[in-house]
TILUM-174249 format. One record per residue (C-alpha): residue number from 1; x, y, z. Coordinates in steps of 0.05 Angstrom, whole numbers, always signed. Each point is the difference from the previous one (the first is absolute). Example, Ala and Ser with C-alpha at 12.3 -4.5 7.8 and 13.67 -1.06 7.14 Angstrom:
+-----+--------+--------+--------+
| num |     c1 |     c2 |     c3 |
+-----+--------+--------+--------+
|   1 |   +246 |    -90 |   +156 |
|   2 |    +27 |    +69 |    -13 |
+-----+--------+--------+--------+
//
This chain:
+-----+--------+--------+--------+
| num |     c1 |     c2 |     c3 |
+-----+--------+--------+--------+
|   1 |   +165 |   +403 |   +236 |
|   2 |    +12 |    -72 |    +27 |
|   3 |    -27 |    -49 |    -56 |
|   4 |    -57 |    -56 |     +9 |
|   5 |    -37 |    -12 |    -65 |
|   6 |    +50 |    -58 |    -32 |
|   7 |    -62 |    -39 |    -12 |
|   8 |    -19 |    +58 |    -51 |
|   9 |    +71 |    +15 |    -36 |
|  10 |    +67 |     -8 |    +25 |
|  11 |    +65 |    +52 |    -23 |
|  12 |    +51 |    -23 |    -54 |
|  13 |    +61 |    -41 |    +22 |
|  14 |    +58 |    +38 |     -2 |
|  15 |    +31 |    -52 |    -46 |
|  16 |    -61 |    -21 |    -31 |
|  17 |     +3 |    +80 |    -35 |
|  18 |    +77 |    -10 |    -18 |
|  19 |    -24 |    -65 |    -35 |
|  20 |    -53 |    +40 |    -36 |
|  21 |    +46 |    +54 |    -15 |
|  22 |    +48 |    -47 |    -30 |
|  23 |    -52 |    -34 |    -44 |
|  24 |    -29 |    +63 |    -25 |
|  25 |    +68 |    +23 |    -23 |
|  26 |    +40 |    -64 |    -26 |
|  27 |    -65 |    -44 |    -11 |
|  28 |    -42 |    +52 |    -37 |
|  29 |    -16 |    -46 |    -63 |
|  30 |    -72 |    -32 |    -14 |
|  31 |     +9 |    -66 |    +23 |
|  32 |    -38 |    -13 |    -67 |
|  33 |    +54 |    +28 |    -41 |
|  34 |    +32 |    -39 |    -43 |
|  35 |    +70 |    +37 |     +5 |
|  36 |    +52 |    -13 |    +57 |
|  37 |    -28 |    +61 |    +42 |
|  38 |    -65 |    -31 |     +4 |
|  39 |    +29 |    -75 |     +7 |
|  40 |    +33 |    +21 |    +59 |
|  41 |    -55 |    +33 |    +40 |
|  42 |    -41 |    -65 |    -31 |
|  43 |    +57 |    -41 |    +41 |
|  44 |     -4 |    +48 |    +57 |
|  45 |    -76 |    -13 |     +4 |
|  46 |     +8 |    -76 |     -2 |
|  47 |    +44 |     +1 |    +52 |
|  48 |    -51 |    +39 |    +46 |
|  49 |    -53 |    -57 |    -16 |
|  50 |    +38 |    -57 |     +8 |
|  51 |    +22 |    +31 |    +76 |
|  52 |    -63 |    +29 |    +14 |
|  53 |    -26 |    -67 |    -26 |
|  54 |    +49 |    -42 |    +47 |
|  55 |    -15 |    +45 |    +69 |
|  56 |    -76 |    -21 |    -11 |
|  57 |    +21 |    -73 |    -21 |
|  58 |    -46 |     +2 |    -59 |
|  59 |    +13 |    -14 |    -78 |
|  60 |    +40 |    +67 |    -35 |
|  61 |    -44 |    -24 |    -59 |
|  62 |    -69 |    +17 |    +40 |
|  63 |    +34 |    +69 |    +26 |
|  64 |    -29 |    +75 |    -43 |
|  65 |    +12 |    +64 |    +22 |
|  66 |    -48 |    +54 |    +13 |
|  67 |    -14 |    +72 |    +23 |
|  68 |    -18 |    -27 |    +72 |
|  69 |    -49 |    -44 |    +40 |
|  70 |    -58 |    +24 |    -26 |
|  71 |    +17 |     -7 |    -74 |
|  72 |    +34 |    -71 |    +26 |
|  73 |    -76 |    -19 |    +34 |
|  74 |    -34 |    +23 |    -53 |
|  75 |    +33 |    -34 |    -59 |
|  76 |    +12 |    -60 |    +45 |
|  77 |    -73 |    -25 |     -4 |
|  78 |    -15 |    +22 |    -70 |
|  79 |    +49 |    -47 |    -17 |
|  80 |    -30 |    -54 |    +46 |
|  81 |    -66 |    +15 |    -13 |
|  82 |    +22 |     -7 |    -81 |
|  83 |    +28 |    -78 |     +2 |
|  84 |    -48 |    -27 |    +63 |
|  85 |    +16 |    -68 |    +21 |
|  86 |    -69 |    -26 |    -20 |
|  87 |    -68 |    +33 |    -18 |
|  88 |    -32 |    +47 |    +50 |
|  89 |    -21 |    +71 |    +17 |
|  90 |     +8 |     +6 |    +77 |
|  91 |    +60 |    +34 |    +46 |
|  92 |    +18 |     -4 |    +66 |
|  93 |    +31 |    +62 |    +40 |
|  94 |     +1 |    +44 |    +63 |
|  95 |    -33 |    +46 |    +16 |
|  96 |    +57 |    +41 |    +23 |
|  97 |    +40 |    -11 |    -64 |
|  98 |    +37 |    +65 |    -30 |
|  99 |    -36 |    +46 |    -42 |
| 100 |    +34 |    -30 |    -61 |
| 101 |    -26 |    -61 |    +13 |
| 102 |    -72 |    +27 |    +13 |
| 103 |     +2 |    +43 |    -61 |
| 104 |    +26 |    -65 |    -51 |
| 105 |    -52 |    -45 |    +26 |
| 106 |    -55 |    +57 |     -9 |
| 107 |    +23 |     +2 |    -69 |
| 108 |    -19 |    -72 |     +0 |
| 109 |    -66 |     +4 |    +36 |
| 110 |    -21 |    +41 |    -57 |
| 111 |    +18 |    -50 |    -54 |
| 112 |    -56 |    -56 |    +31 |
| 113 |    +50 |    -26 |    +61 |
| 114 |    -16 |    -13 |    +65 |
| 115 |    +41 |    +19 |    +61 |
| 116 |     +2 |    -27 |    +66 |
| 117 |    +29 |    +49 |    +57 |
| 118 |    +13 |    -37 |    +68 |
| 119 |     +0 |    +43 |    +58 |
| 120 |    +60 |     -8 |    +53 |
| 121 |     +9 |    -28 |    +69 |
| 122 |     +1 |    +44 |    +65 |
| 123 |    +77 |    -12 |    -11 |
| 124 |     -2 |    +19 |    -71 |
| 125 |     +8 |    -68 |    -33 |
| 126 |    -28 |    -34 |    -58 |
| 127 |    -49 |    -62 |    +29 |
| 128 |    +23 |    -56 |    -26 |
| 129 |    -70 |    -39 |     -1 |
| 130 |    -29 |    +62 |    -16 |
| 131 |    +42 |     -1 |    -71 |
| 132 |    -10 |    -79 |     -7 |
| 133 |    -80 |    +17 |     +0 |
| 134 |     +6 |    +55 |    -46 |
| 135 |    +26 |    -38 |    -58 |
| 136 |    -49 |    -22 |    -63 |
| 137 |    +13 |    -46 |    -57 |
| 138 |    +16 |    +60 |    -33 |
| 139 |    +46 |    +37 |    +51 |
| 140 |    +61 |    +18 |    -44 |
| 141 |    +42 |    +46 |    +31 |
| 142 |     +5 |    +21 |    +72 |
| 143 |    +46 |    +67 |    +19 |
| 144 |    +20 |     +5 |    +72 |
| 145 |    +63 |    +46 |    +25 |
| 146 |    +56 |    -32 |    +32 |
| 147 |     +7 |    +58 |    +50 |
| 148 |    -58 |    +56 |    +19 |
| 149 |    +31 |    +79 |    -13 |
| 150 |    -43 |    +21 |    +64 |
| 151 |    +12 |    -45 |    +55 |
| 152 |    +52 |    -46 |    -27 |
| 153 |    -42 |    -68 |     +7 |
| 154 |    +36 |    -62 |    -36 |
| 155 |    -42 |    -43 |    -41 |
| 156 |     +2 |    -70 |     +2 |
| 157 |    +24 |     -5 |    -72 |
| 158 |    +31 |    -72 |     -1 |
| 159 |    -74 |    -24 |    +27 |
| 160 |    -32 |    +36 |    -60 |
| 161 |    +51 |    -22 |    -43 |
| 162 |    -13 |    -74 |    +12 |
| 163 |    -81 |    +16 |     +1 |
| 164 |     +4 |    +35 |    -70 |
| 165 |    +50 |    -64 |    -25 |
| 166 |    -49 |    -48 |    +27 |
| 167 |    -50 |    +36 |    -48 |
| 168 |    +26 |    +19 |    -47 |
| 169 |     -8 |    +72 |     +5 |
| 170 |    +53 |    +57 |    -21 |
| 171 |    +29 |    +34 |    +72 |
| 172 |    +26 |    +78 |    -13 |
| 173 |    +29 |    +28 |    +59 |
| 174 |    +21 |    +74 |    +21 |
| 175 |    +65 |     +0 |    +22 |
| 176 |    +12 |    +72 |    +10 |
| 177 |    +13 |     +6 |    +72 |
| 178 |    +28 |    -66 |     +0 |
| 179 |    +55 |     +6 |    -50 |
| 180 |    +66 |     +6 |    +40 |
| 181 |    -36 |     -2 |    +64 |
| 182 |    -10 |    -75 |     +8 |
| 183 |    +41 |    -67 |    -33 |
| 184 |    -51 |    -11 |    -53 |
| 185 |    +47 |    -59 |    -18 |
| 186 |    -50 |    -51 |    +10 |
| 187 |    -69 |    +39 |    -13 |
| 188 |    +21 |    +34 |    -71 |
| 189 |     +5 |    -75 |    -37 |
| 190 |    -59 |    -18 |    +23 |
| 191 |    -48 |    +58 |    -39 |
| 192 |    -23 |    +11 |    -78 |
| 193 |    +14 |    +67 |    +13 |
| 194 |    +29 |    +64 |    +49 |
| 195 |    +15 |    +81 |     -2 |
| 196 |    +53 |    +37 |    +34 |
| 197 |    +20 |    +76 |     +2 |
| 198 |    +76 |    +38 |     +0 |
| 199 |    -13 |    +47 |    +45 |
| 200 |    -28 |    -36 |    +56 |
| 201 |    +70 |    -33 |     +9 |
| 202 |    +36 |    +67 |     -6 |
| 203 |    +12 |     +2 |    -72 |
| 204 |    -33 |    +45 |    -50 |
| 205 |    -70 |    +27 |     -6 |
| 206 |    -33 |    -24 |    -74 |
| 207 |    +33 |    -73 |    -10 |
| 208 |    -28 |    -70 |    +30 |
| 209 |     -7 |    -65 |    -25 |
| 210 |    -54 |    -60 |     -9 |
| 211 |    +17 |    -75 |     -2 |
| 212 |    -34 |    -48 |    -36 |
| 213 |     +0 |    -73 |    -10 |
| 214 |    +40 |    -13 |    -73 |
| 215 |    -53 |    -57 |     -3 |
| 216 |    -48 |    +44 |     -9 |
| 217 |    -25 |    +14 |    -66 |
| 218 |    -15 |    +75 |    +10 |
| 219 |    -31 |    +51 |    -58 |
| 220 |    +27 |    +68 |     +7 |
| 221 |    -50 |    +58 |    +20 |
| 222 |    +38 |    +52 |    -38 |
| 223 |     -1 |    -25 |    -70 |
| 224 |    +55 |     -3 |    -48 |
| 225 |    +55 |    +23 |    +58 |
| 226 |    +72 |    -22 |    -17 |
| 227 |    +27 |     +8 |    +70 |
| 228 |     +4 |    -55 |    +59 |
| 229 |    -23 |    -51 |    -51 |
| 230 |    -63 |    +45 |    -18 |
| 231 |    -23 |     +2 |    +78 |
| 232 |     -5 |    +83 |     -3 |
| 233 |    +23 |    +51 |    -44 |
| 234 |    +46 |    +56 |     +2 |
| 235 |    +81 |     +6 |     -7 |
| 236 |    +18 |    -39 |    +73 |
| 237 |    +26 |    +40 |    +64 |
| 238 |    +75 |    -35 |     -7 |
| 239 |    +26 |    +61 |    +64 |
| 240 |    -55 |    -12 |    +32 |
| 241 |     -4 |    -73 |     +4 |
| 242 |    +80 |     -4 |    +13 |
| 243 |    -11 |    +42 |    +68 |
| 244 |    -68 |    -37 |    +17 |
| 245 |    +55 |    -65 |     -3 |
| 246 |    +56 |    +24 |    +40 |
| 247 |    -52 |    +25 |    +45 |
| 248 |    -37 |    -72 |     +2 |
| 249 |    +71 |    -32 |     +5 |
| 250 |    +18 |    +44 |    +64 |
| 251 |    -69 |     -9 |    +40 |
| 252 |     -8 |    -76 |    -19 |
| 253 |    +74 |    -11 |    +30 |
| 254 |    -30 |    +32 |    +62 |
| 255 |    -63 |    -32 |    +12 |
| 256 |     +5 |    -36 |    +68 |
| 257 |    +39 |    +60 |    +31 |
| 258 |    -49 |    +46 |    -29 |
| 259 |    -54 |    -41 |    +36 |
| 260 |    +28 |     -6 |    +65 |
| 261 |    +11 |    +78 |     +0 |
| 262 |    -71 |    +12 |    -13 |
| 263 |    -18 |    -52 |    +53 |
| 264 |    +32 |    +41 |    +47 |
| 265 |    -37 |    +63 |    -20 |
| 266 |    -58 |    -19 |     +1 |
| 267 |     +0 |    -15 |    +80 |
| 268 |    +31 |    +55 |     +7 |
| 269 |    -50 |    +37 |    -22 |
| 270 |    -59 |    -31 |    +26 |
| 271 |    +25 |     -5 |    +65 |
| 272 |    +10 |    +84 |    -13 |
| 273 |    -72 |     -4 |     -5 |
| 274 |     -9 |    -40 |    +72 |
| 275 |    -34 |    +61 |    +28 |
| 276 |    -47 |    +10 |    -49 |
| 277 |    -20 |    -67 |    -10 |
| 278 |    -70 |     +2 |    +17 |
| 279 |     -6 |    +50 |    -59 |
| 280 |    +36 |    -39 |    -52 |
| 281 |    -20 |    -62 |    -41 |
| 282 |    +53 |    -35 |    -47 |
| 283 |    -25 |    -39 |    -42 |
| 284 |    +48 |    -59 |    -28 |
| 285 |    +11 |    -78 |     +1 |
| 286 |     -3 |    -46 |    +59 |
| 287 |    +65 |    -33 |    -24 |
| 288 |    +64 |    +34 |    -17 |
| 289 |    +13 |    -43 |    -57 |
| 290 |    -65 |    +30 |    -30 |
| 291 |    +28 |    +74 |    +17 |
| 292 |    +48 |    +47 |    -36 |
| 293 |    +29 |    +46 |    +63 |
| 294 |    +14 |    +60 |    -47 |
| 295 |    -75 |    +20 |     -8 |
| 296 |    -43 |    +16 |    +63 |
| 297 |    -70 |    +22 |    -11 |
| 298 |    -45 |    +21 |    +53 |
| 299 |    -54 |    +49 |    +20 |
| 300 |     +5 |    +49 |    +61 |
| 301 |    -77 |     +6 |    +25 |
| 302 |    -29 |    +57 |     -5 |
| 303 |    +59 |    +46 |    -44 |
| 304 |    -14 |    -10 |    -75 |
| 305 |    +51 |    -29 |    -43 |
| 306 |     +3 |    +53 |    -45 |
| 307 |    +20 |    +54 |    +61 |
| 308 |    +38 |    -45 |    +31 |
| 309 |    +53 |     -4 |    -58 |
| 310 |    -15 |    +80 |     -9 |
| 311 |    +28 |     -3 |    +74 |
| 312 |    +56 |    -37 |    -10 |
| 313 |    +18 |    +40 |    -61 |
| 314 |     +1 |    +64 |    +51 |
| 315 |    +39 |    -38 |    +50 |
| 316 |    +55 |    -27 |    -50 |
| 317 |    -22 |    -67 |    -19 |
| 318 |    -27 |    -29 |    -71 |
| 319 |    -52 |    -54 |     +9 |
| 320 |    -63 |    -13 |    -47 |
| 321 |    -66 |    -21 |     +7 |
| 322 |    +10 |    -61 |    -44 |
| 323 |    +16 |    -12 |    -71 |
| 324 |    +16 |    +56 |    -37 |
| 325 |    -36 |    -31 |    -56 |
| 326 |    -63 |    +28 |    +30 |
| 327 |    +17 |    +59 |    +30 |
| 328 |    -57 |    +53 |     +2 |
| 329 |    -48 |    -48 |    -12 |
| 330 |    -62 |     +8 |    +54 |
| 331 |    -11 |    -70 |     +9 |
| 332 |    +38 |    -45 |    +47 |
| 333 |    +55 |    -44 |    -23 |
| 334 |    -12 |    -65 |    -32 |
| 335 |    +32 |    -37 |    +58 |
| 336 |    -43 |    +33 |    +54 |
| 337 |    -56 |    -26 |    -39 |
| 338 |    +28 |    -72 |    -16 |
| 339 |    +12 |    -10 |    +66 |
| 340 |    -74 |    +28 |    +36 |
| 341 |    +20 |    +61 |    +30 |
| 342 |    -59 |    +54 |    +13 |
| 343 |    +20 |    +63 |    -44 |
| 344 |     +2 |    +50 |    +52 |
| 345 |    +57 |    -39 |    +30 |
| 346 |    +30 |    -21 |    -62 |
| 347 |     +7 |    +84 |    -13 |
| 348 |    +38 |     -6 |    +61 |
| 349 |    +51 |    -45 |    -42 |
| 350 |    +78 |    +27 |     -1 |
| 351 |    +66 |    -36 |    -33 |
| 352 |    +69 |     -8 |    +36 |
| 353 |    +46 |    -30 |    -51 |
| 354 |    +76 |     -5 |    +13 |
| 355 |    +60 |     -8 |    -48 |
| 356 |    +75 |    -15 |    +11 |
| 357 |    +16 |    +65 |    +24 |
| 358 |    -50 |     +1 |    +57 |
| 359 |    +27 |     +0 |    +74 |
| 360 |    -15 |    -23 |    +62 |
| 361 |     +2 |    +82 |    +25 |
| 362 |    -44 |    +12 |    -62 |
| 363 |    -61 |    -43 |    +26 |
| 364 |     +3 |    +13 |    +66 |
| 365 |     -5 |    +81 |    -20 |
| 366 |    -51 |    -15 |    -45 |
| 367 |    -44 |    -35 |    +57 |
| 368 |    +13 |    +54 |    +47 |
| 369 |    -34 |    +44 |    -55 |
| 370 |    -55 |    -44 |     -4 |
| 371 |    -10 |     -6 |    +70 |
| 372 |     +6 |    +74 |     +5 |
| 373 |    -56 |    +16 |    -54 |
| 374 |    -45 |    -53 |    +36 |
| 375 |     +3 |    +30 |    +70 |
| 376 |    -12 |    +69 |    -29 |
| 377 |    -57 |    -18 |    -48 |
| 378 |    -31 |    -51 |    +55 |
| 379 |     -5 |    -66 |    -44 |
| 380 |    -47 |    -42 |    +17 |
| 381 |     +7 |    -73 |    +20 |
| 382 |     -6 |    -62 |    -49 |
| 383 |    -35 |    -36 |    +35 |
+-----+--------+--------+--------+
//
């Protein structure tokens, strides 16, 4: 089985699991404790935040761990929406935000707020004039993801950044599929607030983190927790969060390289598809700034999603039909929606995600499969 669902989970770094293996043996204190054991997994942990901290160029003070993105997302605008930069009930976010985000600002809906969900370009992109129109007086938060888990859109966060300054608005961003993928260098200063995941970076399933701006005078969600300063409860992860940096420090090294490689995938692998073309629409950015190479989603006309990755799995190859967040869910994915697309064709929706193991003779096999299934099923065209 040849491996394309990266976007969804990626395996454990060979030395990212001798880190955690180490930790969980010599570092097995609470990092609460006030003994030595615990004082050293409590330096152990520090450590991890101040490089974790340093690879996103962000305050160590601001940094908390969690149990992934979706805790991270979640918690993330509690906290925001807890210490708001002035008085107001209304947020900003898109439509094709993850179902974390969806279900916190639900929770919010139902306390008296109001939410506004802005649809997405052909291209998958957040309209800039569309989200200067959409803010109120009382517009206090607006959540948009940094990168899109389905068809790997980039969002034009420094634009919304400056937007959300200029009005004094709190800016959370998901930086999920971002995290490792891209030099948030610049971007990650510029936000109250952002979530990342372990294993989507090849560390370990069940640990991520959230940033948030020390200026911010949060109120903890979880009352009366002791750990990361009171922002959740529970004894912390110290293994986990070890591997998650050794993983972060090996893929952050790596970036450019990483991005080139992917690059290079991609057209292979859509010029695989060159004789099926008139059954195939991708959908992604105009500009390649505004486009992560590792995640190609498309439809083939005419084959359903859901039996074209039931195809692939016969064949040998692992593919989705989007985020596995919402997997067996009948409706279509948020970003078919956000972005127009008719739900019959939207069904027709199917992931390609690459990692660092991927090959050039990987790709190409997998679009021989895919031109194989269309010719035999008879896709239809696109247009």
């Amino acid at each position: 089985m040849i491996y394309f669902d990266f976007a969804a989970t990626a395996p454990l770094d060979k030395e990212a699991a001798e880190v955690y293996l180490q930790a969980a043996t010599e570092f097995f204190g609470n990092s609460s404790s006030l003994h030595d054991i615990g004082g050293s997994a409590s330096a152990l942990l520090e450590n991890c935040r101040e490089e974790l901290a340093g690879l996103a160029n962000v305050n160590k003070n601001g940094l908390f761990f969690t149990s992934g993105g979706s805790e991270s997302n979640f918690l993330a605008i509690e906290a925001l929406l807890s210490a708001p930069k002035k008085q107001g009930n209304h947020i900003i976010s898109g439509m094709a935000e993850h179902s974390s985000i969806h279900s916190a600002l639900n929770r919010f809906k139902g306390l008296g707020y109001e939410i506004t969900f802005l649809p997405l370009n052909p291209f998958g992109l957040i309209n800039i004039e569309d989200l200067r129109e959409a803010i109120r007086p009382e517009t206090i938060l607006i959540t948009v993801q940094h990168v899109n888990s389905e068809i790997g859109t980039i969002q034009p966060i420094e634009k919304i950044a400056q937007i959300c300054l200029e009005n004094n608005i709190h800016f959370h961003s998901d930086f999920v599929q971002s995290f490792g993928k891209i030099n948030l260098s610049k971007v990650a200063p510029l936000i109250s607030s952002f979530s990342f995941s372990g294993h989507k970076i090849y560390g370990p399933k069940g640990v991520g983190g959230v940033y948030l701006d020390p200026s911010i005078s949060w109120r903890p969600f979880f009352p009366g927790g002791s750990h990361e300063k009171g922002f959740r409860p529970g004894t912390v992860n110290v293994p986990g969060i070890a591997a998650m940096t050794a993983a972060a420090q090996k893929i952050f090294h790596s970036v450019s390289g990483d991005f080139n490689h992917y690059v290079k995938l991609r057209k292979a692998f859509l010029e695989a598809l060159g004789t099926i073309k008139q059954s195939v629409q991708v959908f992604e950015a105009e500009e390649n700034d505004s486009q992560l190479p590792s995640i190609i989603g498309l439809r083939v006309a005419g084959i359903e999603g859901q039996w074209m990755m039931l195809e692939c799995n016969r064949k040998g190859f692992a593919i989705s039909t989007g985020s596995a967040c919402q997997v067996g869910m009948q409706t279509p994915s948020k970003i078919m929606k956000a972005m127009g697309v008719k739900d019959e064709q939207a069904k027709e929706f199917i992931r390609i995600s690459f990692g660092r193991s991927t090959t050039v003779n990987d790709v190409l096999r997998l679009g021989d499969a895919l031109v194989g299934i269309v010719k035999e099923y008879k896709g239809t065209s696109v247009i």
